[in-house]
C-alpha positions in Angstrom: 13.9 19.0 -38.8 12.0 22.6 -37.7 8.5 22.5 -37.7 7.7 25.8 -39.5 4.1 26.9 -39.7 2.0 27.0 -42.0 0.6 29.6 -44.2 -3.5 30.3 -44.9 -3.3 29.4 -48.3 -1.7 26.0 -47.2 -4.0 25.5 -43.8 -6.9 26.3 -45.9 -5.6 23.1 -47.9 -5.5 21.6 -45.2 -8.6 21.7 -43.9 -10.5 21.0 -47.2 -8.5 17.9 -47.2 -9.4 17.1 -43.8 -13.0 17.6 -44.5 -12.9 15.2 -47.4 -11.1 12.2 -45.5 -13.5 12.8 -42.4 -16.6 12.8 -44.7 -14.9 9.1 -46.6 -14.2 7.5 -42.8 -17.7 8.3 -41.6 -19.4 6.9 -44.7 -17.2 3.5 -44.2 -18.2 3.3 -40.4 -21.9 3.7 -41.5 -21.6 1.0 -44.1 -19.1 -1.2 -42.0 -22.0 -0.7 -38.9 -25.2 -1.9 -41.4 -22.2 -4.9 -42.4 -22.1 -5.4 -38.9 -25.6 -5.4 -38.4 -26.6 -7.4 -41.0 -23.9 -10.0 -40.4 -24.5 -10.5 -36.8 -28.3 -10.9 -37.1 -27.6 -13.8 -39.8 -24.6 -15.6 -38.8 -24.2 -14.1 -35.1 -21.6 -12.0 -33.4 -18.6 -12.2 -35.0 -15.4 -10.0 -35.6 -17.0 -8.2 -38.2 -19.6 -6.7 -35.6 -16.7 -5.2 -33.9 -14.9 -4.1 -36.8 -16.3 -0.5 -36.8 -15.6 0.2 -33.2 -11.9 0.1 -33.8 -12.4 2.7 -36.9 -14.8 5.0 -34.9 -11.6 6.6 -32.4 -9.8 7.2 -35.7 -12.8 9.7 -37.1 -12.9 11.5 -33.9 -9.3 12.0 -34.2 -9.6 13.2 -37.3 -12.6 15.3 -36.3 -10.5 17.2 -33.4 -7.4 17.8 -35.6 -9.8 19.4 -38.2 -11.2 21.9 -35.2 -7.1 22.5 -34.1 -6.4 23.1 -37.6 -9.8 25.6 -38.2 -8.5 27.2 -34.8 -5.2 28.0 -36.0 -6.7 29.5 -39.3 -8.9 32.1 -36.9 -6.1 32.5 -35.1 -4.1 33.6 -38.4 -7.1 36.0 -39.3 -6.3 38.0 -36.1 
C-alpha cells in the first residue's frame, strides 16, 4: 500500500477533525481529573485517581500530530 499525500482540501479536513477530537479528549481529562478529585477525597486513592494520567499522553499525541499536520499544510502553501 503507497502512502500518497494528501491534498489541502483533504489536510484542511484533517485538521478540523483533529481540532474537534483534541477539544472532546481534553474536556474528558478535565472531568475525569474533578472525578478523580472528588473520588479520592471521599473514598481515598483509588484507580479512578489515576485514570486520567493514562488519557493525558494520548492528548499530547494528538496535540503534536495536529502541529505536523498544520506544518504540512504551510508547507503546501509554499
Amino acid at each position: 500500500m503507497t502512502n500518497k499525500p494528501y491534498s489541502k482540501k483533504e489536510l484542511a479536513q484533517k485538521i478540523k477533525n483533529q481540532k474537534n477530537f483534541i477539544l472532546i479528549q481534553a474536556i474528558m481529562v478535565i472531568l475525569m481529573i474533578i472525578l478523580a478529585v472528588l473520588t479520592t477525597l471521599e473514598k481515598g486513592i483509588s484507580f479512578l485517581t489515576f485514570l486520567p494520567l493514562f488519557f493525558i499522553p494520548m492528548l499530547f499525541v494528538m496535540f503534536f500530530e495536529l502541529k505536523k499536520l498544520k506544518k504540512q499544510i504551510s508547507e503546501k502553501h509554499e
